[in-house]
DOGU-615494 format. One record per residue (C-alpha): residue number from 1; x negated, z, y negated; residue in one letter. Coordinates in Angstrom, 3 decimals, decimal comma. Example, Ala and Ser with C-alpha at 12.3 -4.5 7.8 and 13.67 -1.06 7.14 Angstrom:
// DOGU-615494
{seq = 1 east = -12,300 up = 7,800 north = 4,500 type = A}
{seq = 2 east = -13,670 up = 7,140 north = 1,060 type = S}
***
This chain:
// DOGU-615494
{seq = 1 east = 51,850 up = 122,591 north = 9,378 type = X}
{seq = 2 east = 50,370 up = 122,604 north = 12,726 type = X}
{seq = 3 east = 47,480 up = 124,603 north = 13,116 type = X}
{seq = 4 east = 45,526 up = 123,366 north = 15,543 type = X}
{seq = 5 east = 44,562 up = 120,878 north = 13,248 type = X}
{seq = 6 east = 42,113 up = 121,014 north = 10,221 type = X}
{seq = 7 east = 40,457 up = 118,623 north = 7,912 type = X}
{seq = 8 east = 36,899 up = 117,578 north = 8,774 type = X}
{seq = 9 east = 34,186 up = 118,298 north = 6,013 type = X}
{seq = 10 east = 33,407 up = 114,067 north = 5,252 type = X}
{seq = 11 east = 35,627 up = 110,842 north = 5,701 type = X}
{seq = 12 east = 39,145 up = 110,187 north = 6,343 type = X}
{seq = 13 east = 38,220 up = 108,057 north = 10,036 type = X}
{seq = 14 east = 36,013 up = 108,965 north = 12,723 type = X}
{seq = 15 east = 32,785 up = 107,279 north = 12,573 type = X}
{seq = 16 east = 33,155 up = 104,866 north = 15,877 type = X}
{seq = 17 east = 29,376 up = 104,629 north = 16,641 type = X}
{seq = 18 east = 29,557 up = 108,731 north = 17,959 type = X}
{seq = 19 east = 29,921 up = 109,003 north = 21,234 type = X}
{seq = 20 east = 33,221 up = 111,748 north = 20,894 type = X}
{seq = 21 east = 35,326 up = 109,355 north = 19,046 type = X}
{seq = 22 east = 33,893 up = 106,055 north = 20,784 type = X}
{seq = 23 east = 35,245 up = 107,318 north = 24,338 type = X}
{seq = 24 east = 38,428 up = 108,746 north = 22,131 type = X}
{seq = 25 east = 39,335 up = 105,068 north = 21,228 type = X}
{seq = 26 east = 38,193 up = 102,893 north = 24,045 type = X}
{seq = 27 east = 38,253 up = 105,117 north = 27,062 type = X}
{seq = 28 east = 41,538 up = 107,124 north = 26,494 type = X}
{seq = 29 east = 44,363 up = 106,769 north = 29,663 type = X}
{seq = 30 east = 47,381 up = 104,993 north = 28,287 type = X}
{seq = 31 east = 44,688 up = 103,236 north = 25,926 type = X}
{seq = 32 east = 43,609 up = 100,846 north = 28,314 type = X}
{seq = 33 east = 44,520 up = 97,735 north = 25,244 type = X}
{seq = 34 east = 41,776 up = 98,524 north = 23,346 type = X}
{seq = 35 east = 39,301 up = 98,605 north = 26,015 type = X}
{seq = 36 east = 40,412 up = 95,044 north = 27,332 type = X}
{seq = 37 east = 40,420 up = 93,710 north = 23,747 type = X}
{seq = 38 east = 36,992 up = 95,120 north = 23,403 type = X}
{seq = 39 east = 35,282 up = 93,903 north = 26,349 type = X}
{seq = 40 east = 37,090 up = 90,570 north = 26,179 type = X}
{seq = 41 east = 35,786 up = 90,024 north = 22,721 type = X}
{seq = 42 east = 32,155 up = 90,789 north = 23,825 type = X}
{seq = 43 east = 32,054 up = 89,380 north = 27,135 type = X}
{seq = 44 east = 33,839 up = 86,270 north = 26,993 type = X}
{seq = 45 east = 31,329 up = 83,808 north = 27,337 type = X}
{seq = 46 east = 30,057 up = 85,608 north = 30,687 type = X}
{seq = 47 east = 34,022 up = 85,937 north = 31,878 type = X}
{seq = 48 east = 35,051 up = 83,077 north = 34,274 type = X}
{seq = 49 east = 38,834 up = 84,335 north = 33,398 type = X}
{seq = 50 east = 39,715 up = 87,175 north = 30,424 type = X}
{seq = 51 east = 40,290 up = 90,365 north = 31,650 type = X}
{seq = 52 east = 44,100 up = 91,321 north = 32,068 type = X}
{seq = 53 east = 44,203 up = 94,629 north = 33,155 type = X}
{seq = 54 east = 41,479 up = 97,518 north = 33,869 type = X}
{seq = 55 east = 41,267 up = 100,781 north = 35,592 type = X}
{seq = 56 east = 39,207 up = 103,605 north = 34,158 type = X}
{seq = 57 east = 36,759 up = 105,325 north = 36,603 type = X}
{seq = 58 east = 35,440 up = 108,574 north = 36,931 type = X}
{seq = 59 east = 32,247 up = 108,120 north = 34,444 type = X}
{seq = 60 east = 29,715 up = 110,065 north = 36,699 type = X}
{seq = 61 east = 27,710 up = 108,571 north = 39,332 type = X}
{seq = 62 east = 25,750 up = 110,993 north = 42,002 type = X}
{seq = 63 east = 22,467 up = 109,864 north = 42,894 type = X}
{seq = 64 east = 22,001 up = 108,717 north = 46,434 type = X}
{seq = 65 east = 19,611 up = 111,771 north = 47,110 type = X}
{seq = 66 east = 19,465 up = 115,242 north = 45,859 type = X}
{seq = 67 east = 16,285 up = 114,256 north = 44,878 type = X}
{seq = 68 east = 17,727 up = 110,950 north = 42,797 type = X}
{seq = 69 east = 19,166 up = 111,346 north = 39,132 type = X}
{seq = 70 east = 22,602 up = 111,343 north = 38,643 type = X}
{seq = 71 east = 24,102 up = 109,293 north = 35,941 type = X}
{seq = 72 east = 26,887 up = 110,338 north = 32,956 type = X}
{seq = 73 east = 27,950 up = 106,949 north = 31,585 type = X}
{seq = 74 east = 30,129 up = 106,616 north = 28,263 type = X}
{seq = 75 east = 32,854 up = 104,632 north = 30,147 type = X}
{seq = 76 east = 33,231 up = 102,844 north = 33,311 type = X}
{seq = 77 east = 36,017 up = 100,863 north = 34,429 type = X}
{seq = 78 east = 37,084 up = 97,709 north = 37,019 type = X}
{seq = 79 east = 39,219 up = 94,652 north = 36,566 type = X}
{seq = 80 east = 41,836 up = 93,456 north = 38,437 type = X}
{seq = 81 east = 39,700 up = 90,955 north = 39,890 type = X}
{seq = 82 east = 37,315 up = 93,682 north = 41,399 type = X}
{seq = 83 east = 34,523 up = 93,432 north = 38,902 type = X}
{seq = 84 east = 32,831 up = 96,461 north = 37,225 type = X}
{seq = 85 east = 31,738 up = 97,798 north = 33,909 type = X}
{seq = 86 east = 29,742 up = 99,965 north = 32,028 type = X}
{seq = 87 east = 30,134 up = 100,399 north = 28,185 type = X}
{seq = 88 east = 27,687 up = 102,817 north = 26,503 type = X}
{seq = 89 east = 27,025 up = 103,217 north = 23,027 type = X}
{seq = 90 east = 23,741 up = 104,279 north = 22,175 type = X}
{seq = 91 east = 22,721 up = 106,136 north = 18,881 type = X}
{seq = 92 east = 19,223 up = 107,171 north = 19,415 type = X}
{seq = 93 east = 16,246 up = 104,765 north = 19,773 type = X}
{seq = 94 east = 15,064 up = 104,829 north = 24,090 type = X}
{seq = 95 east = 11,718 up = 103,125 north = 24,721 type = X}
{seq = 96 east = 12,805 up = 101,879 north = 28,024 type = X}
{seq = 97 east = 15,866 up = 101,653 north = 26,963 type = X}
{seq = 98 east = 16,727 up = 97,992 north = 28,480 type = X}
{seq = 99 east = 15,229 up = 99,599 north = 32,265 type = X}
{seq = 100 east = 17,919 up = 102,467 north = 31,767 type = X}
{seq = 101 east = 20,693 up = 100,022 north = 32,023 type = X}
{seq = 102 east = 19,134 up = 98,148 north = 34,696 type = X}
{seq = 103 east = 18,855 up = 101,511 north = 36,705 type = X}
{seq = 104 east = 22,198 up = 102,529 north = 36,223 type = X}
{seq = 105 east = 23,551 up = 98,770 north = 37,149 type = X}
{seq = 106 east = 21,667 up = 99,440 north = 40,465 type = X}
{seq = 107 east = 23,331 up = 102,810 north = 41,010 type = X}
{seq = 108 east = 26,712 up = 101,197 north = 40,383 type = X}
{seq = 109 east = 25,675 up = 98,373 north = 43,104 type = X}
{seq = 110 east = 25,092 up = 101,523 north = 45,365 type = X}
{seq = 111 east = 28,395 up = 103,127 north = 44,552 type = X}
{seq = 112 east = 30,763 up = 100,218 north = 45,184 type = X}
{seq = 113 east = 29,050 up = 99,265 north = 48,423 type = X}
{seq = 114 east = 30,951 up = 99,826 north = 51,533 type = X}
{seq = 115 east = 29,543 up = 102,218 north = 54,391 type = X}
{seq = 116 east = 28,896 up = 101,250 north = 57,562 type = X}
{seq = 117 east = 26,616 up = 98,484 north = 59,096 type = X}
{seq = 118 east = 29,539 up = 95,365 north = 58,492 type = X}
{seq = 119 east = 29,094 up = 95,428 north = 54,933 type = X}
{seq = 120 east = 27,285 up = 92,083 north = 53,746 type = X}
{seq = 121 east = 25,597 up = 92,908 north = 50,361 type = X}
{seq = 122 east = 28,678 up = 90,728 north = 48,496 type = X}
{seq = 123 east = 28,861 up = 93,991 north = 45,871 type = X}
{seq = 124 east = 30,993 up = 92,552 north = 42,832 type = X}
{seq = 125 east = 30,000 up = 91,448 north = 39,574 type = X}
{seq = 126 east = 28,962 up = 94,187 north = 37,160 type = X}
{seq = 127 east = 28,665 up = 93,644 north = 33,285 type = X}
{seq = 128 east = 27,004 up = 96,233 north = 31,260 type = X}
{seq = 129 east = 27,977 up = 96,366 north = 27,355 type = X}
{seq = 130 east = 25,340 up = 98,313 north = 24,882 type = X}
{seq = 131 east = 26,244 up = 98,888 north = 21,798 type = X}
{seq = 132 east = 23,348 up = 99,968 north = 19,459 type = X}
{seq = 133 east = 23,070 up = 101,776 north = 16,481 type = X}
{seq = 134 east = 19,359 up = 101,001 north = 15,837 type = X}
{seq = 135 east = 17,369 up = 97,901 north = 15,772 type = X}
{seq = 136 east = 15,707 up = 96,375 north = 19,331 type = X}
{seq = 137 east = 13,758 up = 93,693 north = 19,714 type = X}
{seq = 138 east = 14,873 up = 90,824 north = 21,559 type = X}
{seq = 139 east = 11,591 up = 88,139 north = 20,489 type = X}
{seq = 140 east = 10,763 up = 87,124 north = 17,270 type = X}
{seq = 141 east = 13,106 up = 85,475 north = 14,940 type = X}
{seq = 142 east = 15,565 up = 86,097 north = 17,270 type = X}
{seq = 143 east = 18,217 up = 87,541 north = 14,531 type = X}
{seq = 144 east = 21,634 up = 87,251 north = 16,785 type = X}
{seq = 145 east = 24,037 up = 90,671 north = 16,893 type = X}
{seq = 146 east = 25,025 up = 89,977 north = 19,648 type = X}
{seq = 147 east = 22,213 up = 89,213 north = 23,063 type = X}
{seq = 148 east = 22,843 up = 87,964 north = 26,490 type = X}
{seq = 149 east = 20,816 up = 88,533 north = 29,126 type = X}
{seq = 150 east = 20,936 up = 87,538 north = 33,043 type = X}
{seq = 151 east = 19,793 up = 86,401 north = 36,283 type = X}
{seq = 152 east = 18,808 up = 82,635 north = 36,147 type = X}
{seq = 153 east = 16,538 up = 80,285 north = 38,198 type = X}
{seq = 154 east = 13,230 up = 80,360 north = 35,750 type = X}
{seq = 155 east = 12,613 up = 76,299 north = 36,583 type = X}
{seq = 156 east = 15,914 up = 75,536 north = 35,787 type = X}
{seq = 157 east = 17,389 up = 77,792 north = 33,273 type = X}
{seq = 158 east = 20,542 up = 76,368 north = 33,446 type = X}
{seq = 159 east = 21,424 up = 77,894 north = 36,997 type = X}
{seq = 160 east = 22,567 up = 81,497 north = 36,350 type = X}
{seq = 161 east = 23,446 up = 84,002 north = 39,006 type = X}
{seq = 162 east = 26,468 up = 85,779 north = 37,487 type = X}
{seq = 163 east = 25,634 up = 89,244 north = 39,816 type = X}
{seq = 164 east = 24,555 up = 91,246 north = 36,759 type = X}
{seq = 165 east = 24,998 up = 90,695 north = 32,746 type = X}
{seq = 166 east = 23,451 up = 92,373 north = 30,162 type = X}
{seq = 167 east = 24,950 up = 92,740 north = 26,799 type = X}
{seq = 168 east = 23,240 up = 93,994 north = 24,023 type = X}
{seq = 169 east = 25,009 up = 94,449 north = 20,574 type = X}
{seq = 170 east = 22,733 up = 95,486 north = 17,490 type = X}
{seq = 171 east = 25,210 up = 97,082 north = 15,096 type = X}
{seq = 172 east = 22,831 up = 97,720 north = 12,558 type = X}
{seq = 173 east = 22,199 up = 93,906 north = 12,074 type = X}
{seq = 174 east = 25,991 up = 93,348 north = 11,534 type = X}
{seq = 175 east = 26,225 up = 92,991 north = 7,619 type = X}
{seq = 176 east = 29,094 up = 90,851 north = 6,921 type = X}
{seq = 177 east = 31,954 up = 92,218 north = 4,351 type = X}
{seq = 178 east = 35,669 up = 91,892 north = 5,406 type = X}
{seq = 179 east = 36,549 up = 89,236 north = 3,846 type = X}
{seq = 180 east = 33,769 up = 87,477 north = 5,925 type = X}
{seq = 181 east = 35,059 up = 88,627 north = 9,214 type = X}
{seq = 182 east = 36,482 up = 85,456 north = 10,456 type = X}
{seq = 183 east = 36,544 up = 86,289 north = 14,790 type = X}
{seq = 184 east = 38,304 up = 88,645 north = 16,546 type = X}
{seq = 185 east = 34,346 up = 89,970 north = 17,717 type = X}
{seq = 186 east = 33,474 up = 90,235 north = 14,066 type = X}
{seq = 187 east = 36,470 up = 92,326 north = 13,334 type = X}
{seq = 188 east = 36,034 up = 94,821 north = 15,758 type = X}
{seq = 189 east = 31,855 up = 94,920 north = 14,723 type = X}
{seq = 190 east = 33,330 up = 95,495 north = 10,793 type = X}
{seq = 191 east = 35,842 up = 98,302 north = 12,099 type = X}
{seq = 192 east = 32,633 up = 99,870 north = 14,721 type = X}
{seq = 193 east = 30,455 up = 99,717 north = 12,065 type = X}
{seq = 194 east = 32,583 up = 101,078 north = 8,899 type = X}
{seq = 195 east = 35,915 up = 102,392 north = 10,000 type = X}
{seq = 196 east = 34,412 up = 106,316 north = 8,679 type = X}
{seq = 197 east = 33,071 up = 104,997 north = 4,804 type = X}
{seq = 198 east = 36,899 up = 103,249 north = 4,826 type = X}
{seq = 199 east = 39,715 up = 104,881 north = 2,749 type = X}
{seq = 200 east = 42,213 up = 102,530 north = 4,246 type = X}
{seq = 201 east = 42,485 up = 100,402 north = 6,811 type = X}
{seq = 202 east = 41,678 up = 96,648 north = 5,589 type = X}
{seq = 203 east = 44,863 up = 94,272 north = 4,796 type = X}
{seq = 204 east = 42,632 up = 91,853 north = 6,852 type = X}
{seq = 205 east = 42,324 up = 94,012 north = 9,836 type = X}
{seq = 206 east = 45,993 up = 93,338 north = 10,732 type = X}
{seq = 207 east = 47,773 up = 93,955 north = 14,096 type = X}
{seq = 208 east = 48,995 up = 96,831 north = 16,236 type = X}
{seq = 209 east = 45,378 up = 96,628 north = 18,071 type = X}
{seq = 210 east = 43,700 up = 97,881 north = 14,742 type = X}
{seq = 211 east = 46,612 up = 99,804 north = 13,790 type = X}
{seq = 212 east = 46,143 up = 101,914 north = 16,805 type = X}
{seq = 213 east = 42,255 up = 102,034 north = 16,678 type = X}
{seq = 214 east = 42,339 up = 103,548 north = 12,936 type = X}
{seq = 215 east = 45,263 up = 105,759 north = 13,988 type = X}
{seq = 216 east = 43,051 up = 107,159 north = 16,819 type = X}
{seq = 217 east = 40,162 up = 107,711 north = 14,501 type = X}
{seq = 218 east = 42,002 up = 108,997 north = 11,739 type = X}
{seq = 219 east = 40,462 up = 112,550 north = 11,870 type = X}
{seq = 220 east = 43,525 up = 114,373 north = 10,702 type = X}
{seq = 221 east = 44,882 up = 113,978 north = 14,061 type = X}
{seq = 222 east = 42,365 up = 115,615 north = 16,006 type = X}
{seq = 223 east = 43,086 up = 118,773 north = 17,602 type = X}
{seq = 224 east = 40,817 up = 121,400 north = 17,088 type = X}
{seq = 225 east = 38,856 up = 121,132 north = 20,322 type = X}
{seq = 226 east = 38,847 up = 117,193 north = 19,218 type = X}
{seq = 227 east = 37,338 up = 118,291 north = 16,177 type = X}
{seq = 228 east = 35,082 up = 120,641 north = 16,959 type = X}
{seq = 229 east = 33,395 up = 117,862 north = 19,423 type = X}
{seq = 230 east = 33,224 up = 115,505 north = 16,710 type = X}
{seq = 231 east = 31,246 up = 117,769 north = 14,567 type = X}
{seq = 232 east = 29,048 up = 118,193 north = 17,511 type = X}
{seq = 233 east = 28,768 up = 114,482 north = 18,004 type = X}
{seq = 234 east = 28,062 up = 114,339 north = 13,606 type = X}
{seq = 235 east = 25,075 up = 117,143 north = 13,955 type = X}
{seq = 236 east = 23,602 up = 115,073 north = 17,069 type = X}
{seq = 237 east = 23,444 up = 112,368 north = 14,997 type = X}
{seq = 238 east = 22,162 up = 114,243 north = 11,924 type = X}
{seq = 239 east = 19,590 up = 115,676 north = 14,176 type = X}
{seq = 240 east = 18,529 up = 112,226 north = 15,295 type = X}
{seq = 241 east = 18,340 up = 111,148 north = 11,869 type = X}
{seq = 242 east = 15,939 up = 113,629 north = 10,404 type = X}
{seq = 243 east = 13,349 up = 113,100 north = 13,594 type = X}
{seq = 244 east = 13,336 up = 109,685 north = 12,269 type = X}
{seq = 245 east = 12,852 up = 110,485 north = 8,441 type = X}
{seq = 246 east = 10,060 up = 112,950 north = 9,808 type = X}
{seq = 247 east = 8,673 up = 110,271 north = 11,987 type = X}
{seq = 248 east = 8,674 up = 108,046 north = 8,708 type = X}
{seq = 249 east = 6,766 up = 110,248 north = 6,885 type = X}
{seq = 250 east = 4,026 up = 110,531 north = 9,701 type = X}
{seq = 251 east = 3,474 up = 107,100 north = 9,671 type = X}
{seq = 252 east = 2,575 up = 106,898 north = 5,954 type = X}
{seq = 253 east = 0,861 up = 110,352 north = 6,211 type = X}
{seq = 254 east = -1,342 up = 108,552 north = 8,804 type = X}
{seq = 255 east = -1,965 up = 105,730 north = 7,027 type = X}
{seq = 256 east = -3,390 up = 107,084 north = 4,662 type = X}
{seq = 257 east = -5,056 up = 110,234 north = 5,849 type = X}
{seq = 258 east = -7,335 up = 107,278 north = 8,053 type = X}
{seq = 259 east = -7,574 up = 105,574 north = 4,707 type = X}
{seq = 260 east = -5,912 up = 102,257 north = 5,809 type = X}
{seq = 261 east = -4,404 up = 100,374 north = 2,918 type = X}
{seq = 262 east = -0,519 up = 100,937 north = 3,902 type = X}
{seq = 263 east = 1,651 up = 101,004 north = 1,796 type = X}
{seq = 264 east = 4,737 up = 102,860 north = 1,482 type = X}
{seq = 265 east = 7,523 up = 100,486 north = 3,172 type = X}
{seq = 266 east = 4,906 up = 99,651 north = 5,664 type = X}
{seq = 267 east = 3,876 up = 103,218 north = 6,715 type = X}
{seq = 268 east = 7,577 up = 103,863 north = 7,021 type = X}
{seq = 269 east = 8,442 up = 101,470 north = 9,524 type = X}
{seq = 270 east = 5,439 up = 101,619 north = 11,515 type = X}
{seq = 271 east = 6,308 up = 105,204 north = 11,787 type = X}
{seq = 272 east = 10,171 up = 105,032 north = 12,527 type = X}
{seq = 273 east = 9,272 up = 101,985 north = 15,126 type = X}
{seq = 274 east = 6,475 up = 103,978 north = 17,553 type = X}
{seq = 275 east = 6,133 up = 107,794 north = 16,163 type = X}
{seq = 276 east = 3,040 up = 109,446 north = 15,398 type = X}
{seq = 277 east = 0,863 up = 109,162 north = 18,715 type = X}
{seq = 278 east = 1,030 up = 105,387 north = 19,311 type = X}
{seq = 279 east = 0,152 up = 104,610 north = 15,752 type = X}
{seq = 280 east = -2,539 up = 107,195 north = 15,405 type = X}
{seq = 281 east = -4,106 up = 105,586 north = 18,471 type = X}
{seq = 282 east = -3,941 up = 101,786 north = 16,978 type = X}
{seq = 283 east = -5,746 up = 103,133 north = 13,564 type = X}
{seq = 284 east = -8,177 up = 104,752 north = 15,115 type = X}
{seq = 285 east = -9,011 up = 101,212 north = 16,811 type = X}
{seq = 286 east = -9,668 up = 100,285 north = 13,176 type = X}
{seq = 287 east = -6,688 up = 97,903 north = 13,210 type = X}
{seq = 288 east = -5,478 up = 96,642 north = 9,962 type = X}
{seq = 289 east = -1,411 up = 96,299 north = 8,758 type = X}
{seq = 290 east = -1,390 up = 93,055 north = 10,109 type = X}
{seq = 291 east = -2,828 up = 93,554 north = 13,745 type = X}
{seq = 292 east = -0,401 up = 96,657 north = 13,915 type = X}
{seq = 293 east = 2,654 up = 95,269 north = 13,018 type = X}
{seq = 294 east = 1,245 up = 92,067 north = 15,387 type = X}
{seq = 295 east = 0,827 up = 94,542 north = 18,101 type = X}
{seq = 296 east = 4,188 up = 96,744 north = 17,674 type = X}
{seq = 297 east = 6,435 up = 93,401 north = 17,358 type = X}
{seq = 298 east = 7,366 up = 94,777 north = 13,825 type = X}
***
């Protein structure tokens, strides 16, 4: 038996929305399939040829001044065809979170620009890929996993400037079983989204692609120090998770400590969607349920 491997506490695979086992699987040298596969599948439509080949980059960006943030991405990689990406999956609800990636697509314009006074501005395209494990709001009705956002002429939408694309994919709204799974993209959401509640891999999820992807996440072959930074990635997670059950209960303890008739489902989400201080401020306006949840997008 080889000791430096042990069985984690829950599940058989890694659960794919941590960051640990996300960057195990897609970001892993000699791995560089799965990473093509994945951001072919997601950025296709914004692609003017598939991706063939990439190179993984160091994932850390210095800031231009000592006085400027530096930046930690989840993965970061080029094309053959010069053009750069950033891949992040995000667990925990950001309030700006949709300026964050702007900011770090600017410092990755900085970093690929050439020094000295010849250089034109012609940086390459970049393409930023967010996967989230939480709900954002991208206008209502607007129920699409998967959102697309760009540069385009606002009198004629149909000219788009291909510079910078935003992809945003909401996990949490992907609810389809396996056997609804029809696309390649809807595949690889079912495997993100439940490869560690799975026993077994799905007959349907077929192919040395997924055979390697569960094979990396099966949690059995972790090495200790593999394991040991999953847990850490689990209790993050668990951490983030009982903020938000608190910040549940302060929205219903709220509601009804200002006597505002919210109910239970209500209080909930208006407290998981803006925490304590925003909603506090809006009842003490004297709005009612309906000119909060018109004023929170909820």
């Amino acid at each position: 038996m080889d000791t430096n491997k042990e069985l984690a506490p829950k599940g058989k695979f890694a659960q794919l929305t941590l960051d640990f086992p996300f960057k195990k699987t897609f970001a892993s040298q000699g791995g560089e399939n799965l990473l093509i596969a994945l951001l072919n599948a997601f950025l296709e439509k914004k692609l003017a040829h598939p991706i063939t080949a990439v190179a993984i980059q160091n994932p850390y960006i210095q800031g231009q001044t000592k006085a400027s943030r530096d930046a930690i991405l989840d993965i970061r990689c080029q094309d053959s065809m010069g053009n750069r990406f950033i891949v992040e999956m995000q667990i925990g609800r950001q309030e700006h979170f949709i300026k964050r990636v702007i900011y770090y697509l600017s410092m990755a314009i900085a970093d690929s620009a050439h020094k000295g006074e010849d250089w034109d501005f012609n940086f390459p395209n970049l393409y930023s890929l967010n996967f989230l494990n939480y709900d954002l709001c991208f206008g209502k009705g607007n129920d699409s996993v998967v959102q697309y956002l760009c540069l385009c002429n606002e009198e004629h939408p149909e000219i788009k400037y291909d510079y910078l694309n935003l992809v945003f994919v909401r996990l949490v709204r992907f609810n389809k079983s396996i056997k609804e799974c029809n696309s390649f993209q809807d595949k690889l959401l079912f495997t993100l989204c439940n490869a560690h509640i799975l026993k077994e891999k799905p007959k349907e999820l077929e192919g040395e692609l997924f055979d390697r992807i569960f094979e990396i996440a099966r949690i059995t072959n972790f090495s200790a120090e593999e394991l040991s930074e999953y847990e850490a990635s689990r209790m993050n997670m668990l951490d983030y998770n009982a903020s938000m059950k608190f910040a549940r209960k302060e929205g219903l303890a709220i509601g009804r400590d200002e006597g505002v008739a919210i109910g239970r489902d209500e209080g909930i989400a208006i407290g998981e969607a803006r925490g304590r201080e925003e909603v506090f401020a809006l009842l003490k306006k004297g709005m009612s349920l309906p000119e909060i949840e018109k004023t929170l997008n909820l």
